[in-house]
MIDOSE-1310 file (N, C-alpha, C; in nm, 2 decimals, decimal comma, always signed):
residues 60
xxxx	-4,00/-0,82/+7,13/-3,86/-0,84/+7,10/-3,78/-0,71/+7,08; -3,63/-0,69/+7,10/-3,60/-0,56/+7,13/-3,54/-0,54/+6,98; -3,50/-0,40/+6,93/-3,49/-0,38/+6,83/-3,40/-0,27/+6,77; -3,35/-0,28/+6,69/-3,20/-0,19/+6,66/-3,28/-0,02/+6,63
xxxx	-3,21/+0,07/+6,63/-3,25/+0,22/+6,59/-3,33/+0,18/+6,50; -3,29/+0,11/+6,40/-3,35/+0,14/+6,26/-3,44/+0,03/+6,26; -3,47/-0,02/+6,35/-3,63/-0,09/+6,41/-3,62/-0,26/+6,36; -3,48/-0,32/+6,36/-3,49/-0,41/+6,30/-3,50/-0,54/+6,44
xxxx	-3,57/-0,65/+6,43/-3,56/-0,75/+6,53/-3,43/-0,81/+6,61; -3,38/-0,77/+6,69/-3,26/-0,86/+6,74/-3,31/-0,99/+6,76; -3,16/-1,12/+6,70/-3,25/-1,24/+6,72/-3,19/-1,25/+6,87; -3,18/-1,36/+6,94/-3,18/-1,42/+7,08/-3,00/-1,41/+7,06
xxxx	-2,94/-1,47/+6,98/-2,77/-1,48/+7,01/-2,71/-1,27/+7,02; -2,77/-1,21/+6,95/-2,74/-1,06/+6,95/-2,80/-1,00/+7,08; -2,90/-1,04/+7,05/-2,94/-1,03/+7,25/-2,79/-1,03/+7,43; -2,79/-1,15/+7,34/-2,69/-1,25/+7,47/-2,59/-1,15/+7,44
xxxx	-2,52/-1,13/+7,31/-2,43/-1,07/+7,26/-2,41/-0,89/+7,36; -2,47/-0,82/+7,32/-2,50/-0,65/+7,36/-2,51/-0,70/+7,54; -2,59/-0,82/+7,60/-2,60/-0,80/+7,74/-2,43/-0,86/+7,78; -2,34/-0,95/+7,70/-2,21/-0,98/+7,73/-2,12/-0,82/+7,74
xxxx	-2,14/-0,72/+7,60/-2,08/-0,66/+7,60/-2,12/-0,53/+7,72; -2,25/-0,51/+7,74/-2,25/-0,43/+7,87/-2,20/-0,44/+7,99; -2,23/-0,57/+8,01/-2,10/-0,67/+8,11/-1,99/-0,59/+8,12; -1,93/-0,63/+8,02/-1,81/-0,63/+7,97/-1,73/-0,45/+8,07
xxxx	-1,79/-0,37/+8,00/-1,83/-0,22/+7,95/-1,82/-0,17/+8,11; -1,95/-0,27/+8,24/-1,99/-0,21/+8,34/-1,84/-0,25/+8,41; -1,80/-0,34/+8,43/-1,71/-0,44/+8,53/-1,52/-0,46/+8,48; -1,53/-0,43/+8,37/-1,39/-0,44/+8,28/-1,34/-0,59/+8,26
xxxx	-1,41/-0,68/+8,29/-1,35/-0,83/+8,34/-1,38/-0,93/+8,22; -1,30/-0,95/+8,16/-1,24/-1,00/+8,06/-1,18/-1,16/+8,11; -1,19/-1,28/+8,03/-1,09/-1,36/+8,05/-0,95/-1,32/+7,96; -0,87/-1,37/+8,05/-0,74/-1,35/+7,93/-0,73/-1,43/+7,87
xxxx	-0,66/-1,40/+7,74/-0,63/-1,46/+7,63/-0,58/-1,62/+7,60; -0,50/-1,62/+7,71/-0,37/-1,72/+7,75/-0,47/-1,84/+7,81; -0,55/-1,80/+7,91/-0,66/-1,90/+7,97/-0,75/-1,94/+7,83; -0,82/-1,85/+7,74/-0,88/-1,93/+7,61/-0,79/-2,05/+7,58
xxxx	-0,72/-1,94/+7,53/-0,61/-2,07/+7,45/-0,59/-2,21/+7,54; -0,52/-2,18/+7,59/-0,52/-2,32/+7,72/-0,67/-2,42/+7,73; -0,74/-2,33/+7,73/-0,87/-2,42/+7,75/-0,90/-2,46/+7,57; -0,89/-2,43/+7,49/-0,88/-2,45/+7,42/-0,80/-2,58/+7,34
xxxx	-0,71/-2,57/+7,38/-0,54/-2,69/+7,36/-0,60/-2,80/+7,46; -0,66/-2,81/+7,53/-0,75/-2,90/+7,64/-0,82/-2,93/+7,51; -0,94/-2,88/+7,52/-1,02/-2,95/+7,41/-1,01/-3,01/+7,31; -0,89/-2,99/+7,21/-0,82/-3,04/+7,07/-0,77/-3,17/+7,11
xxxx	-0,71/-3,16/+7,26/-0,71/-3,30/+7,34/-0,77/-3,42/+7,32; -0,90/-3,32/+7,43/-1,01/-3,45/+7,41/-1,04/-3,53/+7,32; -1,03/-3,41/+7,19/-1,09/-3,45/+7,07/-1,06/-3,56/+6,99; -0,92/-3,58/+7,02/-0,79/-3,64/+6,98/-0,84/-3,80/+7,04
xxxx	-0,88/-3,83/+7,13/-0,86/-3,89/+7,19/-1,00/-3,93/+7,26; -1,12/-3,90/+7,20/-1,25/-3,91/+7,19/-1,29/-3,99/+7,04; -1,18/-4,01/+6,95/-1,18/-4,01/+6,82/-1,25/-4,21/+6,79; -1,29/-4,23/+6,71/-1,38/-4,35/+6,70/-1,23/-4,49/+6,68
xxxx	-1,25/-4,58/+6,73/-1,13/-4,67/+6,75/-1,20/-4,66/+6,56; -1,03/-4,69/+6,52/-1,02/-4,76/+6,39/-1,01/-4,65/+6,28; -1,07/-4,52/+6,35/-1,12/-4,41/+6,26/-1,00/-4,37/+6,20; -0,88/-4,32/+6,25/-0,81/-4,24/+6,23/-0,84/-4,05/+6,21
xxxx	-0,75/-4,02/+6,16/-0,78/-3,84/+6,16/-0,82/-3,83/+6,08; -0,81/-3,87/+5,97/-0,89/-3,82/+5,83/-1,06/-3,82/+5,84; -1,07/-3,91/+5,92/-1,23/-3,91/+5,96/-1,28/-3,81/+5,98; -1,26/-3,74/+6,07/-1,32/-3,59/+6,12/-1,36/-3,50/+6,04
């Protein structure tokens, strides 16, 4: 398993993490901000509206 200078274990999400950011680093390609958000406002959607008949909001 790979391991920081000071020898400590990366778990698997810091892994994914450092190979996103070399991505990142090699290519410059970013999503924009505006597209999170939007995708985002979609899902709060769903959620809305995935919600248990009878439940109301306070359920969640």
């Amino acid at each position: 398993m790979p391991k920081t200078t000071e020898g400590v274990e990366l778990g698997e999400e810091t892994r994914e993490d450092l190979a996103r950011w070399q991505r990142y680093v090699e290519t410059g390609h970013a999503i924009p901000h505006e597209r999170v958000m939007a995708w985002l406002d979609e899902l709060a959607i769903e959620a809305d509206t995935r919600a248990p008949a009878g439940c109301g909001r306070d359920c969640r």
